[in-house]
C-alpha atoms as a printed R data frame, in Angstrom:
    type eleno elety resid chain resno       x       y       z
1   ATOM     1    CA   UNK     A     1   4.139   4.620   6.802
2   ATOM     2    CA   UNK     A     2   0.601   4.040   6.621
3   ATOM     3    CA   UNK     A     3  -1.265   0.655   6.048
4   ATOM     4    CA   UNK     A     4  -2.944   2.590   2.950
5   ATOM     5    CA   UNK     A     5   0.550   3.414   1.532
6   ATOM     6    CA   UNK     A     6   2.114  -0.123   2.315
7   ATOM     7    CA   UNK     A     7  -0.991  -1.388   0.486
8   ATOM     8    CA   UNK     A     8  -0.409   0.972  -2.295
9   ATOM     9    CA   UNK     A     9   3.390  -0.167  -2.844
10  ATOM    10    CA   UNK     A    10   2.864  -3.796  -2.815
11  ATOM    11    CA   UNK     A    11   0.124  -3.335  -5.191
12  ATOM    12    CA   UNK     A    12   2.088  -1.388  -7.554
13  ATOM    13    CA   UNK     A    13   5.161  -4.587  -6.830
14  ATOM    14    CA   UNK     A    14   2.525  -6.981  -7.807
15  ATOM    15    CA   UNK     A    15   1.869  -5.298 -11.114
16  ATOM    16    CA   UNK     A    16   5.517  -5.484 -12.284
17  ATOM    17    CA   UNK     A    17   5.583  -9.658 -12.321
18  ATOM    18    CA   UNK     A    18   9.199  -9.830 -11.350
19  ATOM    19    CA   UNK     A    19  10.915 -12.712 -13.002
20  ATOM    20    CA   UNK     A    20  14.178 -14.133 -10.114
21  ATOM    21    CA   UNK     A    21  15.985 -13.235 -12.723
22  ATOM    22    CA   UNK     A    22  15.056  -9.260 -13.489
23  ATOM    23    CA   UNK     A    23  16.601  -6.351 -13.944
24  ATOM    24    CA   UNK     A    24  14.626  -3.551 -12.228
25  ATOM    25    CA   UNK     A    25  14.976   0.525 -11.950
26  ATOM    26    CA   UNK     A    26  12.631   2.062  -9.166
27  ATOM    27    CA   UNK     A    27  12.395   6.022  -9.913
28  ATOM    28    CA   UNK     A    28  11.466   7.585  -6.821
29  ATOM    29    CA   UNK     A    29  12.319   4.680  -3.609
30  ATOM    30    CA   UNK     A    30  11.512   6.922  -1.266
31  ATOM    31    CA   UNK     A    31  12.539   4.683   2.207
32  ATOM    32    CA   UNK     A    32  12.807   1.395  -0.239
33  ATOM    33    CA   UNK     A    33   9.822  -0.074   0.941
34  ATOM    34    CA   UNK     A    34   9.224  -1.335  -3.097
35  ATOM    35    CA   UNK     A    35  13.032  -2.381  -3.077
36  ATOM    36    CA   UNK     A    36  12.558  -4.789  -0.085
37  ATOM    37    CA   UNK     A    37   9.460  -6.242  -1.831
38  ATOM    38    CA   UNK     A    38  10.892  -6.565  -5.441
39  ATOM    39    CA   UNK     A    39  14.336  -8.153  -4.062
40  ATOM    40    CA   UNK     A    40  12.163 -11.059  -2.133
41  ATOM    41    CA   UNK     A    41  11.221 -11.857  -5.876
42  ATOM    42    CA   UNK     A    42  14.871 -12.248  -7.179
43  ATOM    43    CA   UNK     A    43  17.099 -14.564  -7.142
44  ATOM    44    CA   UNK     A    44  19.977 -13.676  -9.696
45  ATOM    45    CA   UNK     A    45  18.276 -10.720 -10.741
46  ATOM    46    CA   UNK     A    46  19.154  -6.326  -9.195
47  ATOM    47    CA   UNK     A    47  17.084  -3.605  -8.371
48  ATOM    48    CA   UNK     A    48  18.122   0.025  -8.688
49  ATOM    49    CA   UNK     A    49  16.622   2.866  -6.895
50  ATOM    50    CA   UNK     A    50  17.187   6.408  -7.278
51  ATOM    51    CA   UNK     A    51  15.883   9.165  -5.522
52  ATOM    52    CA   UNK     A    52  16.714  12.831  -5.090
53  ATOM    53    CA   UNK     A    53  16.935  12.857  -1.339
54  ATOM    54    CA   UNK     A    54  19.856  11.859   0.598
55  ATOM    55    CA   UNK     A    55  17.638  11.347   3.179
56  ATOM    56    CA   UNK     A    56  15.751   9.107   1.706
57  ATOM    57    CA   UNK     A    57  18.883   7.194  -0.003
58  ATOM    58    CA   UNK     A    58  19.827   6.522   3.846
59  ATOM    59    CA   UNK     A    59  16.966   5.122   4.877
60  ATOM    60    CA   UNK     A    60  16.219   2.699   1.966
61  ATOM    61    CA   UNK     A    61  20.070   1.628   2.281
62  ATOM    62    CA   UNK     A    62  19.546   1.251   5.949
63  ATOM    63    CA   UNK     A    63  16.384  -0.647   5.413
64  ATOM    64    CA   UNK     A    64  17.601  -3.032   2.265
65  ATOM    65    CA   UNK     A    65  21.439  -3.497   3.672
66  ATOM    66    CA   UNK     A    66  21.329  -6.896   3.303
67  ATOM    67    CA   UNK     A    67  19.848  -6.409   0.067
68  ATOM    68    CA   UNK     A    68  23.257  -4.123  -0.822
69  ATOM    69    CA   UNK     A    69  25.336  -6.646   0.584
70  ATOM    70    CA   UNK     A    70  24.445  -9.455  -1.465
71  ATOM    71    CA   UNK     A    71  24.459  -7.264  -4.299
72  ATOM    72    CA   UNK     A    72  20.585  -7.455  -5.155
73  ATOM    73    CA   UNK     A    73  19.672  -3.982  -4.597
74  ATOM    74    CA   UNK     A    74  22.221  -0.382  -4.944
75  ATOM    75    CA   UNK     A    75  20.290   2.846  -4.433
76  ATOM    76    CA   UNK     A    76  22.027   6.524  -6.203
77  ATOM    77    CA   UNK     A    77  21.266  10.110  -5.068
78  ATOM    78    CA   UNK     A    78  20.331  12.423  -7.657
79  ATOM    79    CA   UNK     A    79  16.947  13.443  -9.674
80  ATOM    80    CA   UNK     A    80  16.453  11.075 -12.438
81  ATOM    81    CA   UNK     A    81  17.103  13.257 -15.626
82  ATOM    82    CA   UNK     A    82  20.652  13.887 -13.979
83  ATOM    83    CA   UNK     A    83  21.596  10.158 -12.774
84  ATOM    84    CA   UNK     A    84  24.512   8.105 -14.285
85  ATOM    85    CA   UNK     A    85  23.029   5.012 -15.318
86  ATOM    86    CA   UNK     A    86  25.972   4.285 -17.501
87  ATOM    87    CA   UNK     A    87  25.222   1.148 -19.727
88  ATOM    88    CA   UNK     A    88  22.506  -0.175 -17.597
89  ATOM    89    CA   UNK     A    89  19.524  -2.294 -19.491
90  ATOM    90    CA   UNK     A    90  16.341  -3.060 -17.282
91  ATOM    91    CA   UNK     A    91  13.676  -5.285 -17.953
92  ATOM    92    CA   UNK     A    92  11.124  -3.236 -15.991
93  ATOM    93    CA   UNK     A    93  10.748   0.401 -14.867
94  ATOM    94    CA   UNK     A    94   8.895   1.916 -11.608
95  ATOM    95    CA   UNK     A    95   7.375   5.131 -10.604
96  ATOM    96    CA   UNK     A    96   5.065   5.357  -7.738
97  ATOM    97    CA   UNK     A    97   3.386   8.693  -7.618
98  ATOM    98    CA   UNK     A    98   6.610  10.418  -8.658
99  ATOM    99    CA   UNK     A    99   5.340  13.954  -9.978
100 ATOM   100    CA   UNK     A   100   7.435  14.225 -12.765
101 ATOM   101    CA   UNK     A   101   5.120  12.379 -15.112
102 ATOM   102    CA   UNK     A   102   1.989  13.550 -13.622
103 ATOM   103    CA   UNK     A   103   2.699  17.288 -13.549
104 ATOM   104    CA   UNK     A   104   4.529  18.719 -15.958
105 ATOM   105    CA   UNK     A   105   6.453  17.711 -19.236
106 ATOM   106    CA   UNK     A   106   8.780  14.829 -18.876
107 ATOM   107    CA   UNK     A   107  10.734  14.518 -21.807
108 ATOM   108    CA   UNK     A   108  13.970  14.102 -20.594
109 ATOM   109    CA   UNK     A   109  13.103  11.516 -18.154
110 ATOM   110    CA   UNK     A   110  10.998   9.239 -20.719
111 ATOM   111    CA   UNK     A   111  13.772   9.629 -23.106
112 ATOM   112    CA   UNK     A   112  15.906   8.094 -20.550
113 ATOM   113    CA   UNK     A   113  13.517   5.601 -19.452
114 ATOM   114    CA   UNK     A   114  13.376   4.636 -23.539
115 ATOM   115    CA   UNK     A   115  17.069   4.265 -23.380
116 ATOM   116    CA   UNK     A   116  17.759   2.164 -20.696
117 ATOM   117    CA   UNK     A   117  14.897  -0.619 -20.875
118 ATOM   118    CA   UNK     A   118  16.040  -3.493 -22.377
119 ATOM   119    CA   UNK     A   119  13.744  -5.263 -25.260
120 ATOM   120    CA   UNK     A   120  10.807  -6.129 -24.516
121 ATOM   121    CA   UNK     A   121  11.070  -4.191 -21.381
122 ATOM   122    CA   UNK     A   122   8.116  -2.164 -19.341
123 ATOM   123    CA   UNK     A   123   7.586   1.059 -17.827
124 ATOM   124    CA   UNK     A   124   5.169   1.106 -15.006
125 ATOM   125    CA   UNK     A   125   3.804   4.323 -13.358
126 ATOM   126    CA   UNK     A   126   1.210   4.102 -10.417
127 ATOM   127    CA   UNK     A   127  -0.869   6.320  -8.876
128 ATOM   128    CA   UNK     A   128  -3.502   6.831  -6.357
129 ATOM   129    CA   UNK     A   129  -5.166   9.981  -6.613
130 ATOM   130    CA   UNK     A   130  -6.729  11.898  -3.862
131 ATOM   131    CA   UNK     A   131  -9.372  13.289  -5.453
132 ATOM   132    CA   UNK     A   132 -12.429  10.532  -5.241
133 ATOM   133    CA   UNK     A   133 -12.819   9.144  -9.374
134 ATOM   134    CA   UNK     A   134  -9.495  10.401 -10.273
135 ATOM   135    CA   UNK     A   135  -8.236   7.223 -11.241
136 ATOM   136    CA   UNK     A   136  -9.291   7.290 -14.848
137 ATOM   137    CA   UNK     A   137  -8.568  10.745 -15.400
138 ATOM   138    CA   UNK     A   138  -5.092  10.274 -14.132
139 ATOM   139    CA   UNK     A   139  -4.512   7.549 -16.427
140 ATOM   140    CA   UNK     A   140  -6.022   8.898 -19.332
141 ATOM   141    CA   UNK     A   141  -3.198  11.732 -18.922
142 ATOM   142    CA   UNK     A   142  -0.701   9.739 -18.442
143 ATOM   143    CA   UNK     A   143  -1.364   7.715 -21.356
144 ATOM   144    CA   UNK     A   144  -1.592  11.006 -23.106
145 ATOM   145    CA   UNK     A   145   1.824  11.930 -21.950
146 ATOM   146    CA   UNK     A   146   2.952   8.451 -22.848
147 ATOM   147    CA   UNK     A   147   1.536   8.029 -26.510
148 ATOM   148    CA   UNK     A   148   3.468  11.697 -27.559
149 ATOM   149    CA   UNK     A   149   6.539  10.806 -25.800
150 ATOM   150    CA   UNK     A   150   7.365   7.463 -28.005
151 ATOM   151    CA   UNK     A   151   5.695   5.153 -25.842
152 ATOM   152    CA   UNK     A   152   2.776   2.437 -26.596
153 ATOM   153    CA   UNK     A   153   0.686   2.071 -23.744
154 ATOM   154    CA   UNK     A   154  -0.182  -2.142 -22.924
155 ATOM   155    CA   UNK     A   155  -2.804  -1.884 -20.458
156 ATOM   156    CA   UNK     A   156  -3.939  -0.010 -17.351
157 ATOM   157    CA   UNK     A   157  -4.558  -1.900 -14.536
158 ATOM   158    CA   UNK     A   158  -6.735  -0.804 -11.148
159 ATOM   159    CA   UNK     A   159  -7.621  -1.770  -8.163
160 ATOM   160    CA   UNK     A   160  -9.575  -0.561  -5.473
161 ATOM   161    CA   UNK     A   161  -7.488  -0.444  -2.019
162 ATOM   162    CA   UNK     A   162  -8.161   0.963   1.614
163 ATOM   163    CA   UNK     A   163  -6.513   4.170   0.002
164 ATOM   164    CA   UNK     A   164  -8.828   4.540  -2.741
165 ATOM   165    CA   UNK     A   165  -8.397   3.337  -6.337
166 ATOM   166    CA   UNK     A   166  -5.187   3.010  -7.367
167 ATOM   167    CA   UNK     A   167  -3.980   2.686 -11.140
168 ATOM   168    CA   UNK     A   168  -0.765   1.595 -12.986
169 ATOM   169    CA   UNK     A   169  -0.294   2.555 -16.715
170 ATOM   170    CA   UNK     A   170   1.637  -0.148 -18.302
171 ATOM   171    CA   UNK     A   171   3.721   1.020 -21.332
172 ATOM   172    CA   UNK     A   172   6.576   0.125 -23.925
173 ATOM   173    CA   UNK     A   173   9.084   2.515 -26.258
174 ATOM   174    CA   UNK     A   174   7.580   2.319 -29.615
């Protein structure tokens, strides 16, 4: 992984302000470099990660087993929309540069994001555009997408990294 992209993901960690004590869903682990990162914040608190690849189910589990072990971290395989969250409240939500809310209509998945966060709860989606001063256009959309799926948007946060600029839209279920 690059330096850029470990930059990136702690960043986007940062922004959530994990409490020990947290309940945390991370849309999109990828090898659970964010899950390592979040669980060094809690203490009684869980992270779950879901992504669609087996592949990269493996490696996150292989990465965060003592995380698994101890019961601080679990990890499912399927797309989003499809997983079984079952009952499941969290107090914040994560999506780094998952697609789904960038490019296309994401209905089912903010419904299900509005579901499962408990009160006062937070979604977080961070992104670091290619494209030089695509930052604020990229948030602008996704607080677009957001506002007409049900969701008030708190703030947007940036920050310039080795990467480029980086920004996380911060945003609650109305």
């Amino acid at each position: 992984m690059s330096s850029s992209a470990s930059e990136r993901i702690a960043w986007a960690v940062e922004s959530l302000e994990v409490g020990p004590s947290d309940r945390i869903l991370e849309i999109g682990c990828g090898h659970g470099v964010a899950v390592s990162l979040i669980c060094e914040r809690l203490e009684a608190g869980s992270v779950v990660a879901i992504d669609r690849s087996a592949k990269m189910i493996e490696a996150a589990t292989k990465r965060n087993a003592d995380q698994v072990a101890d019961g601080r971290a679990s990890f499912v395989c399927a797309p989003f929309a499809d997983a079984d969250l079952g009952d499941a409240r969290f107090d914040r939500v994560l999506a780094i540069h998952v697609g789904t809310f960038e490019r296309r209509q994401p209905a089912l998945e903010l419904d299900k994001i509005a579901e499962h966060l408990a009160e006062g709860g937070r979604l977080h989606l961070s992104y670091q555009p290619l494209a030089a001063g695509g930052a604020v256009q990229t948030a602008a959309r996704l607080s677009e997408t957001l506002q007409r799926h049900g969701f008030a948007v708190e703030s947007v946060v940036s920050k310039d990294l080795a990467g480029g600029r980086t920004v996380c839209v911060i945003a609650t279920p109305e």
